[in-house]
ROGUSE-400936 format. One record per atom (N, C-alpha, C): x, y, z. Coordinates in steps of 0.05 Angstrom, whole numbers, plus 32768, in hexadecimal, padded with zeros to 4 digits. Example, Ala and Ser with C-alpha at 12.3 -4.5 7.8 and 13.67 -1.06 7.14 Angstrom:
! residues 2
81087F8E809C;80F67FA6809C;81087FBE809C;81017FD3808E;81117FEB808F;81028001809D;
This chain:
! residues 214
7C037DDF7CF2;7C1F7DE97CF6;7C307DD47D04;7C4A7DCF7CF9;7C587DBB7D08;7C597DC17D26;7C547DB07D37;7C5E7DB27D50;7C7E7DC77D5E;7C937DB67D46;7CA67DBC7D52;7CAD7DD17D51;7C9F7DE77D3F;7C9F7DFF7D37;7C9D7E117D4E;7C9E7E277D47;7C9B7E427D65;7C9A7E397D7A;7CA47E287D81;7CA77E2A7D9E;7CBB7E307DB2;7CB87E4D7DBF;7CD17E5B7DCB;7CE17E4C7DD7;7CDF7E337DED;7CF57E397DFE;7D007E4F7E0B;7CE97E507E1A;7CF87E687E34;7CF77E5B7E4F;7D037E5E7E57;7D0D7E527E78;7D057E5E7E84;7CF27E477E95;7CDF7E5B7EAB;7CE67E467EC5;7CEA7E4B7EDA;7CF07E3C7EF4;7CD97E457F05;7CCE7E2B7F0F;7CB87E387F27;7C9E7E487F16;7C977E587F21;7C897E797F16;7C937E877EFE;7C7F7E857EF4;7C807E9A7ED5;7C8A7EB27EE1;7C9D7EBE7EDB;7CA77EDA7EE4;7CAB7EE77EC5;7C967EF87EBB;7C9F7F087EA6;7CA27EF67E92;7C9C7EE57E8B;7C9F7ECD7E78;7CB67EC97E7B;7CC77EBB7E8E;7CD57EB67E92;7CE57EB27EA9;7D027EAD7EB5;7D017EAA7ECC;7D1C7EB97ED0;7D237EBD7EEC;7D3C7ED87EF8;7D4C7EB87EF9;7D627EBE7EF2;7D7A7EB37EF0;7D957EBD7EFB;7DA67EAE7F0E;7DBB7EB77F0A;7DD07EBC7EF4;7DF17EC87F02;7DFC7ECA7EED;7E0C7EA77EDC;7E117EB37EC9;7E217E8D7EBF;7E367E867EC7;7E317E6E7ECD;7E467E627EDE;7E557E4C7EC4;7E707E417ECB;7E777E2C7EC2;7E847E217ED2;7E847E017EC8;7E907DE17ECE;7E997DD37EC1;7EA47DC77EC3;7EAC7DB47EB4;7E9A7D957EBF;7E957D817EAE;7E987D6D7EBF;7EA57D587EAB;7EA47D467EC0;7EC07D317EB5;7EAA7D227EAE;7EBE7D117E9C;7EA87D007E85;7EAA7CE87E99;7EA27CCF7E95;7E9A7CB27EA3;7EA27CA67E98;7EA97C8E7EA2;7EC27C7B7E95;7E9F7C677E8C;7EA67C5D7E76;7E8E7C447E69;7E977C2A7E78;7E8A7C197E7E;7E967BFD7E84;7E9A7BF17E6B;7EA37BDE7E6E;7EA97BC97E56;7E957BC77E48;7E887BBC7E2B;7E737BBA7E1A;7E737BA07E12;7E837B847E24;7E867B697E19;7E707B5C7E15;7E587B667E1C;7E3E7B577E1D;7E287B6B7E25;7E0C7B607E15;7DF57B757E18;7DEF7B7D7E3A;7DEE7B687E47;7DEE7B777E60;7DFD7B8B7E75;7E177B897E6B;7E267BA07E73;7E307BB97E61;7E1E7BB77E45;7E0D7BD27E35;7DF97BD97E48;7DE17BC77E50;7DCB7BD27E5D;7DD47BEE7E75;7DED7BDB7E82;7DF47BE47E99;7DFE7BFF7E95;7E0F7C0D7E86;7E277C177E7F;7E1A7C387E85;7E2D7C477E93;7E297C5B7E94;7E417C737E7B;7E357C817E74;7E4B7C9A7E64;7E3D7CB37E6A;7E4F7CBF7E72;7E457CE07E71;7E5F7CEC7E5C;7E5E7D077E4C;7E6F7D137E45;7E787D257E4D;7E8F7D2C7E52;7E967D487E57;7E8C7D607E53;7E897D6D7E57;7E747D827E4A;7E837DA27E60;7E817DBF7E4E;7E837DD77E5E;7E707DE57E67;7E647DDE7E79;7E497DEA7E84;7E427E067E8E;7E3F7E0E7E83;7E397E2F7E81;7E1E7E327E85;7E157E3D7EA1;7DF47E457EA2;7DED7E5B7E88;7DCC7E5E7E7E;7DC97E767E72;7DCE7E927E88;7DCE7EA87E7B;7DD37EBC7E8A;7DB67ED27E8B;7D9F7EC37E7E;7D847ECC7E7F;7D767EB97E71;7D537EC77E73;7D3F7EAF7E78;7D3A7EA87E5D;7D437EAE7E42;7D407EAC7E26;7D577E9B7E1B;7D6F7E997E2B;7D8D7E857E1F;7D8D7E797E24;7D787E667E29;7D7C7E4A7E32;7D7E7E2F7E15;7D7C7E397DF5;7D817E317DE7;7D9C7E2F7DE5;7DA57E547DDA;7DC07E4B7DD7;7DD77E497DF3;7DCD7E457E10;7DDA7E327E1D;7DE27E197E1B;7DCA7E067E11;7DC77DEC7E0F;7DD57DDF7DF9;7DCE7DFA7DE0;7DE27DEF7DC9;7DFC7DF47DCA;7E017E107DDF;7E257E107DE4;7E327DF37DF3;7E207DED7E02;7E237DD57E14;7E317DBD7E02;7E1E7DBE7DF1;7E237DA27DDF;7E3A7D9F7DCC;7E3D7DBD7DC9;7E517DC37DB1;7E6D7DBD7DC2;7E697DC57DD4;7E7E7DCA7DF2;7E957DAE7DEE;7E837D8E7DEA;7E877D717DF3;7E957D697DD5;7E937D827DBF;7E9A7D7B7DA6;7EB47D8C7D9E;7EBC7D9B7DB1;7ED67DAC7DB2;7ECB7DCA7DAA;7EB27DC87DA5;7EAD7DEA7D99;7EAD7DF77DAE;7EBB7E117DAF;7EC07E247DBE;7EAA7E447DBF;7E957E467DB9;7E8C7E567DB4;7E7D7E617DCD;7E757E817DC8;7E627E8E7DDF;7E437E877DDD;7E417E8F7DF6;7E1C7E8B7DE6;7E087EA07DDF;7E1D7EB87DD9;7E0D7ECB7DCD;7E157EC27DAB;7E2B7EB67DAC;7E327EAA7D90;7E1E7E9C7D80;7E1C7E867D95;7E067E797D8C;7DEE7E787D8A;7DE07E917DA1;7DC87E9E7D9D;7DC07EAF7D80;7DD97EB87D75;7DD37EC67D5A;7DD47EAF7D41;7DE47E977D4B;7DDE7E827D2B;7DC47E737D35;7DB97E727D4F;7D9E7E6A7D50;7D827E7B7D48;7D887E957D4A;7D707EAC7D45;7D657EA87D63;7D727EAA7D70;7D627EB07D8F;7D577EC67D96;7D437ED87DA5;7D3D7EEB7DA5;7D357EE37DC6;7D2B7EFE7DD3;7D1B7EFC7DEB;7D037EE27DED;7CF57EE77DCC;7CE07ECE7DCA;7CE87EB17DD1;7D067EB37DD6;7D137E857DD9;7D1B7E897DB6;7D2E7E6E7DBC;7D277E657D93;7D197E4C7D96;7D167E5A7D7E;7CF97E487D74;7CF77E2A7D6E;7D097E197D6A;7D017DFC7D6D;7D177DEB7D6A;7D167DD17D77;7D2F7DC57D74;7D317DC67D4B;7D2B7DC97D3F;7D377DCE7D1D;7D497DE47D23;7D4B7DFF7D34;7D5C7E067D31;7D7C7E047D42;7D777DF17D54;7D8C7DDE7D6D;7D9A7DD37D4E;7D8D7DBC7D41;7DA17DAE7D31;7D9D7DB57D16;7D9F7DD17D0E;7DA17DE47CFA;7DC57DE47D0A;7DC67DEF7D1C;7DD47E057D25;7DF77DE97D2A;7DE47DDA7D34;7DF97DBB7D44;7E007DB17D2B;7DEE7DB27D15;7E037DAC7CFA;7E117DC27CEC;7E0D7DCF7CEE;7E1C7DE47CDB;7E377DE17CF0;7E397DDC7D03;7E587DE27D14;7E5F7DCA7D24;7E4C7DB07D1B;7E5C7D8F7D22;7E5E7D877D05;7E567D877CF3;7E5C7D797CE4;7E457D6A7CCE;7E2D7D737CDD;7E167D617CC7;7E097D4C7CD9;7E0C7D3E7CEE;7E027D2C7CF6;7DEF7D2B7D0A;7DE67D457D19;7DCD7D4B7D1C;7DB67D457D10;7DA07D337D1C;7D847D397D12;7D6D7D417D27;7D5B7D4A7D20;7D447D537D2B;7D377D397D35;7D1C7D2F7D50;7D0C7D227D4F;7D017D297D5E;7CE37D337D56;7CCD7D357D63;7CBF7D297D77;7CAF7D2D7D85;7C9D7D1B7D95;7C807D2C7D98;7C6E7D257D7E;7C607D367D7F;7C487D317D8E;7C437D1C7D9D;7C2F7D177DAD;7C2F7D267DC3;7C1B7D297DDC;7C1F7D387DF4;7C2E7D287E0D;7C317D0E7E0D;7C3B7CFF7E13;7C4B7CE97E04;7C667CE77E10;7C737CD67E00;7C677CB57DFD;7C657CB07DE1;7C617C907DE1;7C757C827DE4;7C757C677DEB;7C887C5C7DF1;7C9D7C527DD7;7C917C4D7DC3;7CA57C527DAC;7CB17C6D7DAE;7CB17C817DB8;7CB97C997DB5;7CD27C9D7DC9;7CC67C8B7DE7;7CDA7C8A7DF6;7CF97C877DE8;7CEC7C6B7DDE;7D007C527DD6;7D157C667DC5;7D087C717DAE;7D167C797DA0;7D2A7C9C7DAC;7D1D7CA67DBA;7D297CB27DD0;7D457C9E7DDE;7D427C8C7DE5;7D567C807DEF;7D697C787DDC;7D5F7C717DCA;7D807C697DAD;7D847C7D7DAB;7D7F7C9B7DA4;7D887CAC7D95;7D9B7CBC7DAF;7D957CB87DC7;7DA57CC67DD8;7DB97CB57DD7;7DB87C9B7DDB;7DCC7C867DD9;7DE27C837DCD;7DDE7C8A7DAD;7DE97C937D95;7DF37CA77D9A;7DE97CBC7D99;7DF37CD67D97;7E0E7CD57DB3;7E047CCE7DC5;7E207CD17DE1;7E3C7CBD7DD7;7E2F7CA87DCB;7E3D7C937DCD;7E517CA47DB3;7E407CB27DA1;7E5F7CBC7D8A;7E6A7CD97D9E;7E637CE47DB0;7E6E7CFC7DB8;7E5F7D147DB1;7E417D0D7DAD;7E337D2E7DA1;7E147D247DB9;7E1F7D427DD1;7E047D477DE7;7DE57D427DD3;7DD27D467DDA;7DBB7D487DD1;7DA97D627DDC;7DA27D6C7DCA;7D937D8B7DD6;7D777D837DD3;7D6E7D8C7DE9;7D4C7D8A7DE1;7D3D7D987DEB;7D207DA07DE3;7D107DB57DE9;7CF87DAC7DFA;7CFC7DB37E14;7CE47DA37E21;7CD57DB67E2F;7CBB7DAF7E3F;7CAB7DBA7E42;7C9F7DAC7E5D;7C987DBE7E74;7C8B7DAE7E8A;7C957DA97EA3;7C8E7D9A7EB8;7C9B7D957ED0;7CA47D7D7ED9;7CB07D7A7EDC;7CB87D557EE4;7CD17D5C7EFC;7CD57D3F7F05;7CE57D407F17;7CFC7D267F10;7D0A7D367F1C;7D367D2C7F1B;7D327D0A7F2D;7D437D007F25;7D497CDB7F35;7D507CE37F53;7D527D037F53;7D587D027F74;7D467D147F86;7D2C7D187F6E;7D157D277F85;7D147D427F7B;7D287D4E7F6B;7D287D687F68;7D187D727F4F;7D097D837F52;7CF37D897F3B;7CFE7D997F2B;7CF07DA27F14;7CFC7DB37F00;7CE87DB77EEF;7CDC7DC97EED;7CBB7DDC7EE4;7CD57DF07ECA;7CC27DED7EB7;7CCC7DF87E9B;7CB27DFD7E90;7CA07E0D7E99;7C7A7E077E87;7C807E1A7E76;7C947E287E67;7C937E3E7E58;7CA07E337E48;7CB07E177E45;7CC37E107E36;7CDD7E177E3C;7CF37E0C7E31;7D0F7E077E39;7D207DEF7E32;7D427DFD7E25;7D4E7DE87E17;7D607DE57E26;7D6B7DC57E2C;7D7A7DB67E40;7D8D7DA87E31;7DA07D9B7E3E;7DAF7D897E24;7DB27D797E33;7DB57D527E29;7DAC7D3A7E35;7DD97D337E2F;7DE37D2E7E46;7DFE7D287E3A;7E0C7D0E7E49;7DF87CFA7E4A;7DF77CDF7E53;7DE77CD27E59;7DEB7CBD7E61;7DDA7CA17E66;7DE87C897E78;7DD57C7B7E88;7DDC7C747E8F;7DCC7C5B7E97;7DC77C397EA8;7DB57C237EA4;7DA77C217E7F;7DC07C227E6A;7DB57C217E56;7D9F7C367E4A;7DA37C4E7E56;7D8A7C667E53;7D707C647E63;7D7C7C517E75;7D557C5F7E86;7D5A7C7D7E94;7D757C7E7E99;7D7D7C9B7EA1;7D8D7CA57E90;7D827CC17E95;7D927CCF7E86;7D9A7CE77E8D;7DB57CE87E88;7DC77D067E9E;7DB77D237E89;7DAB7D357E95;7DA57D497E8F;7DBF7D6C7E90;7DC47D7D7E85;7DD57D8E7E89;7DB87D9B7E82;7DB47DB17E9C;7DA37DC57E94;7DB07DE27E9D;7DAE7DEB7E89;7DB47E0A7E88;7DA47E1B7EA2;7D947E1E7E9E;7D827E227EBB;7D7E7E257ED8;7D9B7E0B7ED4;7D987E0E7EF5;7DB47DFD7EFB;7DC77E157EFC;7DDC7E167F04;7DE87E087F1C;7DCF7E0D7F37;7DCF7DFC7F4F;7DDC7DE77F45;7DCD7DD87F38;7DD67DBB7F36;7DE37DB57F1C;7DDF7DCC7F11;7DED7DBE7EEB;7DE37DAC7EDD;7DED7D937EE1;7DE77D757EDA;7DD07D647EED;7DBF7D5C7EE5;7DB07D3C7EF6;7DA67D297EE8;7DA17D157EF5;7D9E7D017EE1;7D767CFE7EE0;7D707CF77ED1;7D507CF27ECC;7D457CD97EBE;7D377CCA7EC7;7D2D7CB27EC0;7D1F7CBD7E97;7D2C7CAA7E86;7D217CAD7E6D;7CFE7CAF7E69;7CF37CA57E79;7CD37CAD7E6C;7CD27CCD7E6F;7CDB7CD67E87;7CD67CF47E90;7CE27D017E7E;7CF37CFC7E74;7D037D0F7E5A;7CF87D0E7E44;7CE47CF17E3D;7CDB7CEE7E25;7CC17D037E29;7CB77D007E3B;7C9C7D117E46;7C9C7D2E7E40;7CBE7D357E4E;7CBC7D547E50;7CC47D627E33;7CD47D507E21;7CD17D587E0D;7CAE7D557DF4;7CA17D467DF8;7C817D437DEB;7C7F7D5D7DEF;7C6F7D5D7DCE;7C697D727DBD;7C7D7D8B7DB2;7C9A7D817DB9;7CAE7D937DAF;7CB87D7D7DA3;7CDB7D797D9E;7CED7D6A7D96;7D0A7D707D9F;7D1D7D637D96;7D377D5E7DA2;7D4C7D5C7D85;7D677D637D8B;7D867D5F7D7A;7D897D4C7D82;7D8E7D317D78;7DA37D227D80;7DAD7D157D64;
């Protein structure tokens, strides 16, 4: 069976509670996008930070953390939609939806086509996997389209702060920054903080054995 297949995405913080986790209500933000530095030369590419604007809307329970992530992304592309909207063109149910194929099912039918899927079907990311993790986020920010992805596991934030998802859960990636060794995270999940930034192996990691939109 393909990997990327059935796999819920449900948002679990800390403790499995009920398959799933107690959530507050949804909040929104805005955040302001980041000015790029100049691109006159590869080393001040390496350097260059971009985040996008994005309307950050927590989910409002422990199953919308898909179509949060994809409202998120749609958000940086002028789409205006709810995320019970987009819970019904994803097929979301209590079970999570089912795999990033249906993130950029959903991100093409309402950007335009330029969504693709990419797997990481190992349990750990290889480092070609990284790599290619890093162009495609790169790409994708650099034209104006977030990246949604389905990850799995516990890792910790560039500033100490943990973030346990062992039931699965979809996040959206809506920058970069030292040329992609970091990368700004928008997680639906956890409102506290909204946005943080995460060193690229840990993202390549937490996504292994699911896959990602970009």
């Amino acid at each position: 069976m393909n990997p990327i297949v059935q796999k819920s995405g449900l948002s679990v913080v800390g403790l499995l509670v009920a398959g799933g986790c107690a959530l507050g209500p949804a909040v929104a933000a805005q955040a302001a996008p980041v000015q790029t530095a100049s691109t006159s030369s590869s080393q001040t590419e390496r350097s260059a930070e971009r985040v996008l604007g994005v309307d950050y809307q927590a989910q409002p329970n422990f199953y919308y953390c898909g179509p949060a992530a994809t409202r998120i992304a749609l958000s940086a592309q002028g789409k205006a939609l709810s995320q019970d909207e987009v819970a019904k063109l994803l097929g979301t149910t209590e079970a999570g939806t089912p795999s990033a194929l249906d993130t950029t099912r959903v991100l093409n039918e309402l950007t335009g086509g330029k969504y693709r899927t990419t797997e990481i079907r190992d349990s750990v990311a290889r480092p070609d996997q990284v790599e290619q993790l890093r162009r495609d986020v790169l790409a994708a920010v650099d034209a104006g389209r977030p990246v949604v992805a389905n990850i799995k596991g516990t890792t910790v934030d560039t500033d100490g702060n943990p973030h346990s998802y062992e039931g699965g859960h979809y996040l959206t990636l809506v920058g970069y920054r030292d040329g992609g060794d970091s990368i700004r995270v928008a997680d639906p999940a956890d409102p506290a903080l909204g946005e943080y930034w995460m060193s690229l192996p840990k993202v390549a990691n937490w996504i292994a054995e699911r896959g990602y939109s970009s």
